[in-house]
SESE-692561 format. One record per residue (C-alpha): residue number from 1; chain; x, y, z. Coordinates in steps of 0.5 Angstrom, whole numbers. Example, Ala and Ser with C-alpha at 12.3 -4.5 7.8 and 13.67 -1.06 7.14 Angstrom:
ZADREN_1_A_25_-9_16
ZADREN_2_A_27_-2_14
% end
This chain:
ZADREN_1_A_14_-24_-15
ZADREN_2_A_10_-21_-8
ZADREN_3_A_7_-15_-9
ZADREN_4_A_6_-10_-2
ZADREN_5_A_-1_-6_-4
ZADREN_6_A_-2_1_-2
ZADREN_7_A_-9_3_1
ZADREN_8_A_-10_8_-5
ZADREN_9_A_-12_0_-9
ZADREN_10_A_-16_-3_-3
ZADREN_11_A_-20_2_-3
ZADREN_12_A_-22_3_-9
ZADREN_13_A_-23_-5_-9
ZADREN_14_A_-27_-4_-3
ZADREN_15_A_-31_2_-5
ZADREN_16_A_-39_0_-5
ZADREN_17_A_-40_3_-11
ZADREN_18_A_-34_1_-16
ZADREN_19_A_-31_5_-21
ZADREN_20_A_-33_2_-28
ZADREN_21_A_-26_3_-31
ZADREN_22_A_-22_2_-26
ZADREN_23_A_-17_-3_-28
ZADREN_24_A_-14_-4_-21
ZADREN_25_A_-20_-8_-18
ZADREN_26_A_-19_-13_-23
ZADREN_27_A_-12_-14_-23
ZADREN_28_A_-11_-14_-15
ZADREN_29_A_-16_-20_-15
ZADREN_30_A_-12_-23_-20
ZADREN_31_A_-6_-21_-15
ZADREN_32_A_-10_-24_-10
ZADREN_33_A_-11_-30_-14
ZADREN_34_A_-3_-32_-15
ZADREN_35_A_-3_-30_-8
ZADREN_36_A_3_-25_-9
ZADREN_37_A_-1_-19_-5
ZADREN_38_A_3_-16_0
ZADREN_39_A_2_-12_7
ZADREN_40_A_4_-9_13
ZADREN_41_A_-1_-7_20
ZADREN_42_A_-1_1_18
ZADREN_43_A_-4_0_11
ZADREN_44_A_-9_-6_15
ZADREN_45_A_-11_0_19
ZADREN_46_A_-11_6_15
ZADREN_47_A_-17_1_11
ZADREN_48_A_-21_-1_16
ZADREN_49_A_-21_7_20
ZADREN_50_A_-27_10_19
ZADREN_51_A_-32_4_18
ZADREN_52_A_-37_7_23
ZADREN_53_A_-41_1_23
ZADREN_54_A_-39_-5_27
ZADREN_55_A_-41_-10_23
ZADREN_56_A_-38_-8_17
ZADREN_57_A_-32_-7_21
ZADREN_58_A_-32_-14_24
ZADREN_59_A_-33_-17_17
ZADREN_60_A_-28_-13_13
ZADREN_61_A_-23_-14_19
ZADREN_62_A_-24_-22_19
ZADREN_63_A_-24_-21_10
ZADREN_64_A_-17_-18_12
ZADREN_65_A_-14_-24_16
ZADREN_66_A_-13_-27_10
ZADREN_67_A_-7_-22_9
ZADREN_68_A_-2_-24_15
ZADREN_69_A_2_-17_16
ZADREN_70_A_10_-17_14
ZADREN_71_A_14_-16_19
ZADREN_72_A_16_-9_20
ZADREN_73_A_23_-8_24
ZADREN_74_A_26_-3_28
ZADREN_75_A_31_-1_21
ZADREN_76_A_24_0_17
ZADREN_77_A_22_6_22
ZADREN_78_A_28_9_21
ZADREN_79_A_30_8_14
ZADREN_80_A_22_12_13
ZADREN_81_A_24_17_17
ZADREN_82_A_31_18_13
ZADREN_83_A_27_18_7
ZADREN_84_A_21_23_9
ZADREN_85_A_27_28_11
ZADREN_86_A_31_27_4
ZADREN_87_A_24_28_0
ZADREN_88_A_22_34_4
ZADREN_89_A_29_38_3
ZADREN_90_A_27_37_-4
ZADREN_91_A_21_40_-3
ZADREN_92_A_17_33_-5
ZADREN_93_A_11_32_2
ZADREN_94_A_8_25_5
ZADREN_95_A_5_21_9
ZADREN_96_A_9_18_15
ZADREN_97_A_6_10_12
ZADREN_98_A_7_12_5
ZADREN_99_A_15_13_8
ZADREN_100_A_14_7_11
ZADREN_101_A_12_3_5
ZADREN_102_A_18_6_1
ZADREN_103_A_22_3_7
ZADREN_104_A_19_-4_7
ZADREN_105_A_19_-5_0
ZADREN_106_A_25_-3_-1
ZADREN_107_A_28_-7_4
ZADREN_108_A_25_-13_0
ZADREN_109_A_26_-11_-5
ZADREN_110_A_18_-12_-8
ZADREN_111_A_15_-6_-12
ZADREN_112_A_9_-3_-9
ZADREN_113_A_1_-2_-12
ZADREN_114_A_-1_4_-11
ZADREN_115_A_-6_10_-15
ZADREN_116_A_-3_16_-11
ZADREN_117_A_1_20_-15
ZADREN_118_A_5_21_-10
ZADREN_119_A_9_16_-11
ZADREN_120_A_12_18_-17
ZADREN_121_A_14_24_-14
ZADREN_122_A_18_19_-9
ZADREN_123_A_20_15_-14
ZADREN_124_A_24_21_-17
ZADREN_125_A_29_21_-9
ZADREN_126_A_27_14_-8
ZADREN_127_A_29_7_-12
ZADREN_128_A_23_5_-11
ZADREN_129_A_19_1_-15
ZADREN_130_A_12_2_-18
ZADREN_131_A_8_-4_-19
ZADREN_132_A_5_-3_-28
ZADREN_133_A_-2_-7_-28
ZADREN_134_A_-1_-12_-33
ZADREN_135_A_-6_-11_-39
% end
């Protein structure tokens, strides 16, 4: 099964200085290795914003080419905005690309990997479906 993996583990992954116990970076590289990760271009860019060096911009963005981006439709933008709205009345607030993540995922029907604790709170409104690391 295709994974779509939230930023939130990318960067961890990508962190210079990586955290010791976090058990997400090993699983995405064996996620990557079965070749089941998944992404979308607002995740692509939400990873690659901030990099003030132009050289490691450059090689991070050319690292990411090995991910083609899902094709995001019409529908997927809509559903998001449908689901900000719901989660919002119930007093639950995120990002327009968490929203969107949801959308996809759930469109087809994928879990998402993500360490943001929000996540859970959509799960709640949501039928979303979160990715459990496997150790």
């Amino acid at each position: 099964m295709k994974i779509l993996v939230d930023t939130s583990v990318w960067s961890l992954a990508l962190r210079r200085n990586m955290p010791a116990d976090s058990p997400e970076v090993p699983e995405l590289l064996e996620l990557i290795k079965e070749f089941r990760v998944q992404m979308i271009g607002p995740i692509r860019q939400e990873i690659l914003s901030g990099i003030k060096n132009s050289v490691q911009f450059a090689t991070l963005r050319d690292h990411l080419r090995a991910f083609p981006d899902l094709e995001l439709a019409s529908r997927d933008y809509e559903n998001a905005a449908e689901y900000y709205n719901l989660c919002r009345s119930k007093g639950v607030q995120g990002s327009n690309t968490d929203f969107l993540i949801c959308a996809v995922a759930l469109r087809l029907k994928i879990p998402i990997f993500t360490t943001d604790a929000d996540f859970s709170l959509f799960q709640q409104h949501l039928s979303i479906t979160l990715y459990s690391l496997r150790i």
